[in-house]
PDB file of N, CA, C and O in Angstrom:
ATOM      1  N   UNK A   1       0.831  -1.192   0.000  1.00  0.00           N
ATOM      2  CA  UNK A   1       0.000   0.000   0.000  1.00  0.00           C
ATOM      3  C   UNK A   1       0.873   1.252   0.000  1.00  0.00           C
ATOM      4  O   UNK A   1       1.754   1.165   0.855  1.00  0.00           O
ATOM      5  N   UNK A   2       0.901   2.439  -0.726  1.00  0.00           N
ATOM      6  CA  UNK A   2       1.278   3.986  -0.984  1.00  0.00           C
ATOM      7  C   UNK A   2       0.587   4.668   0.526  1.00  0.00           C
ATOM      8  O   UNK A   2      -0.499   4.802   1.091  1.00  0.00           O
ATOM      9  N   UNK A   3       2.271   5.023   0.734  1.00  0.00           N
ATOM     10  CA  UNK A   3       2.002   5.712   2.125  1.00  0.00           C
ATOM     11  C   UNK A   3       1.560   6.740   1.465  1.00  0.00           C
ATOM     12  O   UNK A   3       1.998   7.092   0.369  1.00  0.00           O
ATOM     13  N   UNK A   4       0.417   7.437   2.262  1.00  0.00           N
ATOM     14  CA  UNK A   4      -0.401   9.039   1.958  1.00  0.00           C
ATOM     15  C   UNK A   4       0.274  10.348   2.398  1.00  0.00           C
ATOM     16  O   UNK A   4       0.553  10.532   3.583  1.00  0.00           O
ATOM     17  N   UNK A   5       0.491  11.099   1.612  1.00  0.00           N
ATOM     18  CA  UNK A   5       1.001  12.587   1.584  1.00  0.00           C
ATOM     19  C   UNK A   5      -0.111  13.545   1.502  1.00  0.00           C
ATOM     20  O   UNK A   5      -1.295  13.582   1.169  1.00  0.00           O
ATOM     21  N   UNK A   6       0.837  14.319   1.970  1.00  0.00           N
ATOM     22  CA  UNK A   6      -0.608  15.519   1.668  1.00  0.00           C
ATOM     23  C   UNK A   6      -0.478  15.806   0.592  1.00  0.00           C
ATOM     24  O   UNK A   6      -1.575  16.223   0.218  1.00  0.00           O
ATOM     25  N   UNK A   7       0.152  15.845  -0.121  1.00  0.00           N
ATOM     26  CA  UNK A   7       0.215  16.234  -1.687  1.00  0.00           C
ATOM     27  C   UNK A   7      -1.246  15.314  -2.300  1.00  0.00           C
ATOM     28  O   UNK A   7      -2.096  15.821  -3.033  1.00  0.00           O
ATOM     29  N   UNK A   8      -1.268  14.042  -1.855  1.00  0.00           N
ATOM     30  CA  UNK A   8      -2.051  13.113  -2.391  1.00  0.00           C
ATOM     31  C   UNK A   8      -3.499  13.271  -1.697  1.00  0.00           C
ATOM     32  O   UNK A   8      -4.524  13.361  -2.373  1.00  0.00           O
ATOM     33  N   UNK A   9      -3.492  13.295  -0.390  1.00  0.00           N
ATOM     34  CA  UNK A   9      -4.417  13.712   0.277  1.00  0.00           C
ATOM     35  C   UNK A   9      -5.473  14.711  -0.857  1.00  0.00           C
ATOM     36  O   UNK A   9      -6.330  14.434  -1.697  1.00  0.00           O
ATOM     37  N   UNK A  10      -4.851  15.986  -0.327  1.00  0.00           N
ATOM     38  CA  UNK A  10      -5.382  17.039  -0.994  1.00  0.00           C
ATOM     39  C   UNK A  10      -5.667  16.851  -2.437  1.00  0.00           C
ATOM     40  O   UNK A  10      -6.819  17.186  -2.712  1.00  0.00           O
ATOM     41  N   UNK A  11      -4.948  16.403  -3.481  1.00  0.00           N
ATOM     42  CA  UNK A  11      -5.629  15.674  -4.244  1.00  0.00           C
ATOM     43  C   UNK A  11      -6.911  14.813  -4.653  1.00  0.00           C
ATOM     44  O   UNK A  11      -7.506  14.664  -5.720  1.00  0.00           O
ATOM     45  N   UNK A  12      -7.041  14.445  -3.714  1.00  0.00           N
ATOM     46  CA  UNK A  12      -8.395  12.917  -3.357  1.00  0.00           C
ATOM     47  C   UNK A  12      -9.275  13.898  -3.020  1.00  0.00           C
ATOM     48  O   UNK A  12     -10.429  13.866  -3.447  1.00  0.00           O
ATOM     49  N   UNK A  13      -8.676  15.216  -1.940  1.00  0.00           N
ATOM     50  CA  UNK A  13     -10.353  15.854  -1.621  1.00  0.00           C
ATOM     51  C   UNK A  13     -10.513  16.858  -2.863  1.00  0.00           C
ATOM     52  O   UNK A  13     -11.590  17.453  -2.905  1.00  0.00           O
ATOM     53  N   UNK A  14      -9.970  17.014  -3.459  1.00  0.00           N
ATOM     54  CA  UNK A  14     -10.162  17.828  -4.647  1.00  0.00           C
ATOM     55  C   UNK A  14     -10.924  17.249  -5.478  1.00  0.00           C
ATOM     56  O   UNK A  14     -11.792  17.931  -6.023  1.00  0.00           O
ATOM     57  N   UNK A  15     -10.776  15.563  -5.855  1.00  0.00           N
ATOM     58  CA  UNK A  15     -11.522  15.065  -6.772  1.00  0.00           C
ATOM     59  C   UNK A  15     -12.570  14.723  -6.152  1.00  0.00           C
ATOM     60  O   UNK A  15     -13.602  14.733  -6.823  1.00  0.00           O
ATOM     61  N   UNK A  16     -12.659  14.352  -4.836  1.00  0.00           N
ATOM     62  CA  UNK A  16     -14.204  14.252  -3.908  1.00  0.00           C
ATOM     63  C   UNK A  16     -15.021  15.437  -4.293  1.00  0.00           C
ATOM     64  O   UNK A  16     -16.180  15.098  -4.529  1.00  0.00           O
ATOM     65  N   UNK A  17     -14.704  17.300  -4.499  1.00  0.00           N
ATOM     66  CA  UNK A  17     -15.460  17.539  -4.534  1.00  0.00           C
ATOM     67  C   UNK A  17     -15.945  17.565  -5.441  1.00  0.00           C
ATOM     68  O   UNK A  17     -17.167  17.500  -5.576  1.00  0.00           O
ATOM     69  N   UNK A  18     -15.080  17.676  -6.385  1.00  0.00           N
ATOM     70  CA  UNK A  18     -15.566  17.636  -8.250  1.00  0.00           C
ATOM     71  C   UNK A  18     -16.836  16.565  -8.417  1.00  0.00           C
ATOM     72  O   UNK A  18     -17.974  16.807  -8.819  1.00  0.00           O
ATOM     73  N   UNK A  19     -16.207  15.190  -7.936  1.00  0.00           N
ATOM     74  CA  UNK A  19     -17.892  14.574  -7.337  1.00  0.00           C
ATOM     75  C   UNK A  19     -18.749  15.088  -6.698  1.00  0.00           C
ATOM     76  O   UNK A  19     -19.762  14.969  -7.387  1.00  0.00           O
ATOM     77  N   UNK A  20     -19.024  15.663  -5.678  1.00  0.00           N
ATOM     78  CA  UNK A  20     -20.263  16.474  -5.043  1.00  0.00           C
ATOM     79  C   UNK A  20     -20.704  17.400  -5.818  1.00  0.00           C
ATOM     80  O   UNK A  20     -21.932  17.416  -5.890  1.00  0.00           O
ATOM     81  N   UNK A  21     -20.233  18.077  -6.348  1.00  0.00           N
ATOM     82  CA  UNK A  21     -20.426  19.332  -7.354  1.00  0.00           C
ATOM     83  C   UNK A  21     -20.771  19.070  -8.474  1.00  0.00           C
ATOM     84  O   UNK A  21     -21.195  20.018  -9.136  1.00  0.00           O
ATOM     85  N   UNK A  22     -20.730  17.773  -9.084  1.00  0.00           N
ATOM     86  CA  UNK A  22     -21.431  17.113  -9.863  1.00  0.00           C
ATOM     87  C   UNK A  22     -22.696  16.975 -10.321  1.00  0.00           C
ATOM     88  O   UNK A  22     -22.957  15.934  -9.718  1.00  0.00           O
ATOM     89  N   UNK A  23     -23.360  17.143 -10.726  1.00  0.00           N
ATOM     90  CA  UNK A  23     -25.159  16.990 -11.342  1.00  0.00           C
ATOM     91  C   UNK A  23     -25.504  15.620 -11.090  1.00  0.00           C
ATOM     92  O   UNK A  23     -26.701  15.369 -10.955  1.00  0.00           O
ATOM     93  N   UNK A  24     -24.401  14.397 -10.976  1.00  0.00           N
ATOM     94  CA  UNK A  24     -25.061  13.240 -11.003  1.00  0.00           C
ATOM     95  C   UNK A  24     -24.379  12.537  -9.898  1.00  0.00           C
ATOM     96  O   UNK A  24     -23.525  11.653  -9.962  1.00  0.00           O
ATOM     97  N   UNK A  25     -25.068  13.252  -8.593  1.00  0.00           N
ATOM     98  CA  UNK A  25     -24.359  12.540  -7.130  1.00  0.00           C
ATOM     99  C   UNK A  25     -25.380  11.464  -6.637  1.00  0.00           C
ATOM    100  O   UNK A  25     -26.556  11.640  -6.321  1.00  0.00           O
ATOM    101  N   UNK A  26     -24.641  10.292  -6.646  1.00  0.00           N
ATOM    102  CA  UNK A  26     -25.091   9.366  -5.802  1.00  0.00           C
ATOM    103  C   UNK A  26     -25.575   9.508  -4.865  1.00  0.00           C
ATOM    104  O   UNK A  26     -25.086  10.569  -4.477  1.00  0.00           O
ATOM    105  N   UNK A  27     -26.806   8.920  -3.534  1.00  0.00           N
ATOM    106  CA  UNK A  27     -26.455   9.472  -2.179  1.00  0.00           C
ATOM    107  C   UNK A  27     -25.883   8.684  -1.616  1.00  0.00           C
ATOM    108  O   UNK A  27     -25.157   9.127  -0.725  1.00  0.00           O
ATOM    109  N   UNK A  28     -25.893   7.570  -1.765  1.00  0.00           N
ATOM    110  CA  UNK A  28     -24.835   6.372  -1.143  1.00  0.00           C
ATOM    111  C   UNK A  28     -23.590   6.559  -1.380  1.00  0.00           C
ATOM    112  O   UNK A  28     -22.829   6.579  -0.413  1.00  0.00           O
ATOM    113  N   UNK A  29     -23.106   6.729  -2.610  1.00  0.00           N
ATOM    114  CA  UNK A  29     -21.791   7.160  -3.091  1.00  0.00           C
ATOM    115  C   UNK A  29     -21.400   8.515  -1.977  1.00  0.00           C
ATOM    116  O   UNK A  29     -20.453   8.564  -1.191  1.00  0.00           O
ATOM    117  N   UNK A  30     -22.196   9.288  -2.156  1.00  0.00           N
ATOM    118  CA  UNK A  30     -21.960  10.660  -1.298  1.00  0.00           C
ATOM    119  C   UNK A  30     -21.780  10.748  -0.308  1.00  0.00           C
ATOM    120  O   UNK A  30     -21.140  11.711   0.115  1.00  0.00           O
ATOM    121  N   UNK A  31     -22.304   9.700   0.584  1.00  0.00           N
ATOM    122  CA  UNK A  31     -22.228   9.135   2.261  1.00  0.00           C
ATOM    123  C   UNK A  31     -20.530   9.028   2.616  1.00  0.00           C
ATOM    124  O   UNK A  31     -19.812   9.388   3.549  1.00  0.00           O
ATOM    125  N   UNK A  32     -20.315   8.222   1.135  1.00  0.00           N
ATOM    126  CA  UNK A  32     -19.137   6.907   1.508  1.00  0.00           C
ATOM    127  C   UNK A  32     -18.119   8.347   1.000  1.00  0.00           C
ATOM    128  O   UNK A  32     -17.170   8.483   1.772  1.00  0.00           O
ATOM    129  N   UNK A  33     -18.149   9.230   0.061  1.00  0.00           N
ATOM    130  CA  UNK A  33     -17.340  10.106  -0.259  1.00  0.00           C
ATOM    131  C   UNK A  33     -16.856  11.758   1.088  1.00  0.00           C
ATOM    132  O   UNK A  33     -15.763  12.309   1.220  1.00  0.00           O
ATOM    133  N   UNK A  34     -17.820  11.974   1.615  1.00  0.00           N
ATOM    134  CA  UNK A  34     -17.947  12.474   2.530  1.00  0.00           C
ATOM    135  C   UNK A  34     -17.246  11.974   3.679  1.00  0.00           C
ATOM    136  O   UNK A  34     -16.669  12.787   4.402  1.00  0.00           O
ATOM    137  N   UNK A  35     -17.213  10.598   3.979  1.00  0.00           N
ATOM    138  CA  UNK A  35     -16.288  10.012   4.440  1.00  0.00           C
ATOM    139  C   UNK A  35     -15.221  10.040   4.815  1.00  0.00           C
ATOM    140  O   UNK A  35     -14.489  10.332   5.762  1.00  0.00           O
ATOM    141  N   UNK A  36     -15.285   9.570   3.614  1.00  0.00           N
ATOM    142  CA  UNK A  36     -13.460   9.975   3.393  1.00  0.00           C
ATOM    143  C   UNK A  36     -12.684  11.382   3.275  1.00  0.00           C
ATOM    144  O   UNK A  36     -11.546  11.805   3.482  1.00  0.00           O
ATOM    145  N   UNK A  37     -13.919  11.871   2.833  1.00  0.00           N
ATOM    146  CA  UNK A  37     -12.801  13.503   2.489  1.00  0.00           C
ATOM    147  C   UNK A  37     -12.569  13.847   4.112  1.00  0.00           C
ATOM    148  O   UNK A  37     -11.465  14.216   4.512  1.00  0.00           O
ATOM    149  N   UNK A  38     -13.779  13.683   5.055  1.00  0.00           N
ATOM    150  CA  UNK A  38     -13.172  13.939   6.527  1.00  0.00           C
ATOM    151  C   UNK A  38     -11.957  13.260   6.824  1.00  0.00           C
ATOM    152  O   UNK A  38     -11.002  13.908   7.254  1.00  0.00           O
ATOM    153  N   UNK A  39     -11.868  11.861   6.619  1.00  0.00           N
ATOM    154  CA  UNK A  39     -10.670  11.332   7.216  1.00  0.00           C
ATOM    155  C   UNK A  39      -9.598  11.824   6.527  1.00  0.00           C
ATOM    156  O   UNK A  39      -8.554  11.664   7.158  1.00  0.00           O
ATOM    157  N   UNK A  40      -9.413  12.559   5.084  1.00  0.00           N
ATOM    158  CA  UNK A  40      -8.284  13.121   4.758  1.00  0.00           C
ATOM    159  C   UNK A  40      -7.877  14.573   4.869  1.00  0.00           C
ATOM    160  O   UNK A  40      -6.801  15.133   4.663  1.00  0.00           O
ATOM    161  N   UNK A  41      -9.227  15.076   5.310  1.00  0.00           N
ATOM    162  CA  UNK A  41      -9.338  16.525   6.026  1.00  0.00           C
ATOM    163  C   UNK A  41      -8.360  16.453   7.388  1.00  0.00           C
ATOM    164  O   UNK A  41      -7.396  17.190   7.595  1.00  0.00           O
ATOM    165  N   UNK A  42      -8.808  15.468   8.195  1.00  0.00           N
ATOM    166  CA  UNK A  42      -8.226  15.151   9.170  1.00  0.00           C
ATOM    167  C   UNK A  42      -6.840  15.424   9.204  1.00  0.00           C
ATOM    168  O   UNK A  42      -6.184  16.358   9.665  1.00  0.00           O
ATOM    169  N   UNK A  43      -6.480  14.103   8.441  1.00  0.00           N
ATOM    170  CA  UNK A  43      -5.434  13.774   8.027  1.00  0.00           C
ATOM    171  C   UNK A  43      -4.301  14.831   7.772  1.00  0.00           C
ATOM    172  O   UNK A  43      -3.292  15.008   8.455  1.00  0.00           O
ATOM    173  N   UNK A  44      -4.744  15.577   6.492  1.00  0.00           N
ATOM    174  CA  UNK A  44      -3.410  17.226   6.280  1.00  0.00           C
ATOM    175  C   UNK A  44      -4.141  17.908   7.351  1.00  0.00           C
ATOM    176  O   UNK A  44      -3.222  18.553   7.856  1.00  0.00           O
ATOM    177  N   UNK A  45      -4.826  18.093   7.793  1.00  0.00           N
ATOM    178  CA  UNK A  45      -4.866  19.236   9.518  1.00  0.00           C
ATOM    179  C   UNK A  45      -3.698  18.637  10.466  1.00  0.00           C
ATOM    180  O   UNK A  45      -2.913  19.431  10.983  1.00  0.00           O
ATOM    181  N   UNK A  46      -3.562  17.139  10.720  1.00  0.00           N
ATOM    182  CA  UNK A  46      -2.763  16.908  11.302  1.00  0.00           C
ATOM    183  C   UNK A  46      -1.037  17.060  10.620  1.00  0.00           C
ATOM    184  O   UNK A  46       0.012  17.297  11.219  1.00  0.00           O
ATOM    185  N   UNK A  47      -1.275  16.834   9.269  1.00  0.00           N
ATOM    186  CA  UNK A  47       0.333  17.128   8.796  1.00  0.00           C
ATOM    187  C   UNK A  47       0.859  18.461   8.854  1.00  0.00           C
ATOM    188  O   UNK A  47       2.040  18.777   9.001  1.00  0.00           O
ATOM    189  N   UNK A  48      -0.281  19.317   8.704  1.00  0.00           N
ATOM    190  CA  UNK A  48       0.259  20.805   8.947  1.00  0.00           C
ATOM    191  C   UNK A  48       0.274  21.234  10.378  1.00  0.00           C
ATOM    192  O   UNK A  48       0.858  22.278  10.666  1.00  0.00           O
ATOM    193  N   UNK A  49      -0.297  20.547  11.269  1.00  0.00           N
ATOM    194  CA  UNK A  49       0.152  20.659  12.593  1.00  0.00           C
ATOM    195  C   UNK A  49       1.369  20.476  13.113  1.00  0.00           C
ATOM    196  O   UNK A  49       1.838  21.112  14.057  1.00  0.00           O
ATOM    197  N   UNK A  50       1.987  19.456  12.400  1.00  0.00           N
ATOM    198  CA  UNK A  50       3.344  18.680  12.734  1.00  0.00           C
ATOM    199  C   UNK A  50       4.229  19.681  12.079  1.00  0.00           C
ATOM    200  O   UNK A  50       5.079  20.127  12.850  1.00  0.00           O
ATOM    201  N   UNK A  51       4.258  20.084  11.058  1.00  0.00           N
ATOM    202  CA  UNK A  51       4.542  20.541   9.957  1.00  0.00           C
ATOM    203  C   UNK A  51       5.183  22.039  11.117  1.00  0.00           C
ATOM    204  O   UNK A  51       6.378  22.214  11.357  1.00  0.00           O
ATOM    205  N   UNK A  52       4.085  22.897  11.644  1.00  0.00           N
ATOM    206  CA  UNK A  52       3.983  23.875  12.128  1.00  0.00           C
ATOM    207  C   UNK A  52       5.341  23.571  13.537  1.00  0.00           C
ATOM    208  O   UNK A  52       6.394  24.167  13.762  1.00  0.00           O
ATOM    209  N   UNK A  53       4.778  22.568  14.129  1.00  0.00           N
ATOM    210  CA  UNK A  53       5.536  22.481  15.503  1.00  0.00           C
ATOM    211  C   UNK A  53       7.047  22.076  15.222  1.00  0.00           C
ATOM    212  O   UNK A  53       7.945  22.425  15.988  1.00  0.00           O
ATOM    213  N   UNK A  54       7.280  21.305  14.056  1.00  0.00           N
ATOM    214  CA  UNK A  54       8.330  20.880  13.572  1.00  0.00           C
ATOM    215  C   UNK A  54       9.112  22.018  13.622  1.00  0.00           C
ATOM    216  O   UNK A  54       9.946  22.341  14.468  1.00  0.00           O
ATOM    217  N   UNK A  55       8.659  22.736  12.364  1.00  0.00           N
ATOM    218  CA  UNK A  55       9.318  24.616  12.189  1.00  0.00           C
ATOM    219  C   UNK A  55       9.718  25.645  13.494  1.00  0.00           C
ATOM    220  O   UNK A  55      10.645  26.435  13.673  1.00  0.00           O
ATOM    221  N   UNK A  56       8.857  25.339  14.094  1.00  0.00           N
ATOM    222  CA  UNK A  56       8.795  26.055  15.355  1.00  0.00           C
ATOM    223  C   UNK A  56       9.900  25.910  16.294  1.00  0.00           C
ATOM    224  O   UNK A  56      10.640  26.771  16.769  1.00  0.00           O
ATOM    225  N   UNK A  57       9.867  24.761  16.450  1.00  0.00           N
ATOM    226  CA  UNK A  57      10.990  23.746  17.126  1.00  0.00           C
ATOM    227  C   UNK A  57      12.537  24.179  16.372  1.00  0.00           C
ATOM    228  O   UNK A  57      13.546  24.486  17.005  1.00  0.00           O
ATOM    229  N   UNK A  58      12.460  24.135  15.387  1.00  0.00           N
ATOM    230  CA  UNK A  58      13.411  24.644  14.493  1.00  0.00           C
ATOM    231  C   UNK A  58      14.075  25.465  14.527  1.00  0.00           C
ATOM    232  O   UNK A  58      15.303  25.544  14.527  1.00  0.00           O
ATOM    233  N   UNK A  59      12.780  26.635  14.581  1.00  0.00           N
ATOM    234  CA  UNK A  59      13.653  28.480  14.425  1.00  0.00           C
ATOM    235  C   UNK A  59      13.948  28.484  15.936  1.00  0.00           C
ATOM    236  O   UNK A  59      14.787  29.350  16.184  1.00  0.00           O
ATOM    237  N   UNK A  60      13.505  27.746  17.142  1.00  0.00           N
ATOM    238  CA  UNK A  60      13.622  28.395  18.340  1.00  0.00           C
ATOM    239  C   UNK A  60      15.026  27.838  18.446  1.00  0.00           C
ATOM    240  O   UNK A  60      15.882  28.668  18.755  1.00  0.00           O
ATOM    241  N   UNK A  61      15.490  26.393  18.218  1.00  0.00           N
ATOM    242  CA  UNK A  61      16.768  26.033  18.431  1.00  0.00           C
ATOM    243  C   UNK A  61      17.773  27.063  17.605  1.00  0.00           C
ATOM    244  O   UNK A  61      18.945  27.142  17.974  1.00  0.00           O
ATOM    245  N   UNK A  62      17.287  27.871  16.453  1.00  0.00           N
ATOM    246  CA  UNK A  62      18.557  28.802  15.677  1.00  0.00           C
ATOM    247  C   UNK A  62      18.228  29.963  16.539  1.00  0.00           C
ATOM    248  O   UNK A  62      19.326  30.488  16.360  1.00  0.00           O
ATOM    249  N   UNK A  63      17.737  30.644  17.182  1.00  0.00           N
ATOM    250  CA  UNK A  63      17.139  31.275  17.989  1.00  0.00           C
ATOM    251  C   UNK A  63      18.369  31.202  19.462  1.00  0.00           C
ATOM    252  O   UNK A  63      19.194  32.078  19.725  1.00  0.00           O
ATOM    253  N   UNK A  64      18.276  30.648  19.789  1.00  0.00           N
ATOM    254  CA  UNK A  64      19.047  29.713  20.753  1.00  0.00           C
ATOM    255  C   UNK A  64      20.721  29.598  20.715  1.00  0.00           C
ATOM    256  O   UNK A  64      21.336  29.862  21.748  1.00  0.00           O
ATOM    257  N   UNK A  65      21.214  29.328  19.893  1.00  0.00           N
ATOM    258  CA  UNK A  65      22.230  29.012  19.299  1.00  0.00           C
ATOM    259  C   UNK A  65      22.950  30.383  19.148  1.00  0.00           C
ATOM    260  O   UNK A  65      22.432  31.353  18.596  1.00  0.00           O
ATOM    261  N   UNK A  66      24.228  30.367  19.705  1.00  0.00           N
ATOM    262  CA  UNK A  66      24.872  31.786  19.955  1.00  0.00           C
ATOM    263  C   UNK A  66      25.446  31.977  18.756  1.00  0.00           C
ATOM    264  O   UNK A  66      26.316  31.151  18.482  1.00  0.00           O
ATOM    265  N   UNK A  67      25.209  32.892  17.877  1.00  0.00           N
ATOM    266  CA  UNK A  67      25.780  33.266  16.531  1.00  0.00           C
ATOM    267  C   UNK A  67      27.565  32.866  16.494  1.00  0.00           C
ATOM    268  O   UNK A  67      28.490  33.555  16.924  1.00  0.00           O
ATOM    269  N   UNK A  68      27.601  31.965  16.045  1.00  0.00           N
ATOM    270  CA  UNK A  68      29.272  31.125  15.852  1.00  0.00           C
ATOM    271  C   UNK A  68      29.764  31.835  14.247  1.00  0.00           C
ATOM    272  O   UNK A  68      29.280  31.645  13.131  1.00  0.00           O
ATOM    273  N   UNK A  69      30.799  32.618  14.645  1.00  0.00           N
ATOM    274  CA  UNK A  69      30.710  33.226  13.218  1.00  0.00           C
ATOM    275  C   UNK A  69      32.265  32.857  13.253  1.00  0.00           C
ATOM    276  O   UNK A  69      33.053  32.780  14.196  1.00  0.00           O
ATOM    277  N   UNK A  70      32.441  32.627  11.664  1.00  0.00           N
ATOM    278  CA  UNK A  70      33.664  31.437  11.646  1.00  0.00           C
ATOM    279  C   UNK A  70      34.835  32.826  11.460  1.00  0.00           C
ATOM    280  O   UNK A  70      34.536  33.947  11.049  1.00  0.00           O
ATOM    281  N   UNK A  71      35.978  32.434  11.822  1.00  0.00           N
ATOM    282  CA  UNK A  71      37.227  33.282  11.413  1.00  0.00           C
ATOM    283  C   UNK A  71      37.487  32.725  10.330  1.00  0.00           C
ATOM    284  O   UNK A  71      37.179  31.559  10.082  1.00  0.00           O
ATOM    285  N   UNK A  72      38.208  33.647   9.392  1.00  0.00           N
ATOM    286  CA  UNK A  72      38.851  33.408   8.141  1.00  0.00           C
ATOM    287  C   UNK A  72      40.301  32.315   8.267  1.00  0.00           C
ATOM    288  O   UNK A  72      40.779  32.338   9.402  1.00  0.00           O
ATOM    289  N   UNK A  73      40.618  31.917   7.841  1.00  0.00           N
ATOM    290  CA  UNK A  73      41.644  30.677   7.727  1.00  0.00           C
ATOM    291  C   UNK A  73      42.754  31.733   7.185  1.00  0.00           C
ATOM    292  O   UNK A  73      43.884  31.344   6.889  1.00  0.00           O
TER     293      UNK A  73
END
């Protein structure tokens, strides 16, 4: 199985809505599509969460870090 990205994610809910927005929506189909676009809604909310704290975590350690400025050789 293809581990999921948000690249791909966001993709899938893009074509979910192109289905809803559609003239010829299932409602069963629509149940099961709705579905899923939550669990991949979910899904990039949580990658850009990580995403966020990751960065964060990041600038505070350069933040942190006493400007080491190299001498010339």
């Amino acid at each position: 199985m293809e581990k999921l990205s948000y690249s791909k994610a966001m993709k899938e809910i893009e074509e979910i809505l192109k289905y809803i927005e559609s003239q010829e929506v299932d409602v069963d189909i629509l149940v099961d599509k709705v579905k899923k676009a939550t669990e991949l809604i979910r899904f990039c909310k949580n990658k850009l969460k990580l995403a966020e704290e990751e960065l964060q975590k990041t600038l505070s350690e350069l933040e942190e870090t006493p400007n080491q400025e190299t001498e010339p050789f």
